[in-house]
C-alpha positions in Angstrom: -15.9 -19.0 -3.5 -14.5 -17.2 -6.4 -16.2 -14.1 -5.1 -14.9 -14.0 -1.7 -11.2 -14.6 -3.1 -12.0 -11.6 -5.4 -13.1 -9.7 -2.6 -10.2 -10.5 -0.1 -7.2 -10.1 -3.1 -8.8 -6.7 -4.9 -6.0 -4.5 -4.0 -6.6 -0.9 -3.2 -3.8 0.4 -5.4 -5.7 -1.0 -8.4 -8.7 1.3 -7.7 -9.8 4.7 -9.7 -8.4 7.7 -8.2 -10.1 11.0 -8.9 -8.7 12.7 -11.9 -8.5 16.3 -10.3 -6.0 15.4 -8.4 -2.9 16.6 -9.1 0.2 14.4 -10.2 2.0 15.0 -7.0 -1.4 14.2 -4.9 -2.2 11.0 -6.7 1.5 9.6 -7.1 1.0 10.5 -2.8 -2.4 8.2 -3.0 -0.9 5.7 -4.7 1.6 5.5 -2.0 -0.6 4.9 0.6 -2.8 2.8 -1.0 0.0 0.3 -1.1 0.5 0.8 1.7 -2.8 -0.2 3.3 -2.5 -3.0 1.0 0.9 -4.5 2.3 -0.9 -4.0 5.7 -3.5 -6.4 4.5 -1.3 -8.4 3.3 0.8 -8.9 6.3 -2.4 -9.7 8.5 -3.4 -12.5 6.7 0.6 -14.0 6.5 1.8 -16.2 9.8 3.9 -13.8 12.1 6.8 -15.8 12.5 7.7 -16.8 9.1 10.2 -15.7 6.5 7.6 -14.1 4.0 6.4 -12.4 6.7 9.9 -10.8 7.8 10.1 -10.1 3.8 6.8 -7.9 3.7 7.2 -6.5 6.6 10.7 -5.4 5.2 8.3 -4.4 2.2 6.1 -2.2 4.1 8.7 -0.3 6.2 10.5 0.7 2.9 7.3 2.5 1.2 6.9 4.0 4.2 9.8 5.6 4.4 9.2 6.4 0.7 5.8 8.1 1.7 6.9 9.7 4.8 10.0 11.5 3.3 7.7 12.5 -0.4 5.0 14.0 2.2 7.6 15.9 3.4 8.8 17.4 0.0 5.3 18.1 -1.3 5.4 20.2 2.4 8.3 22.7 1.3 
């Protein structure tokens, strides 16, 4: 059982990311691998329920963040 908890909770954030990336590119990474993580997250939570409102909340705001640091790396 431990295993599969392991499995389901190892976060994609907590990964290696290449090192010849640069800083911009993995801060960018990082990014979205919290946000594939919140997704995660959210599809395992009830959807009509105050944590889920909360991480939802969660996920639209590192979004944004992403969306608008995309767009500075672009100019």
């Amino acid at each position: 059982m431990l295993d599969e908890l392991d499995r389901v909770y190892k976060l994609r954030q907590d990964m290696e990311r290449s090192e010849d990336l640069e800083s911009e590119e993995r801060a960018l990474s990082n990014l979205m691998a919290q946000e594939y993580d919140n997704l995660k997250l959210l599809s395992a939570i009830p959807e009509h329920s105050d944590l889920y409102d909360f991480k939802l909340a969660q996920y639209k705001k590192i979004s944004d963040v992403r969306a608008k640091a995309e767009l500075v790396l672009q100019d």
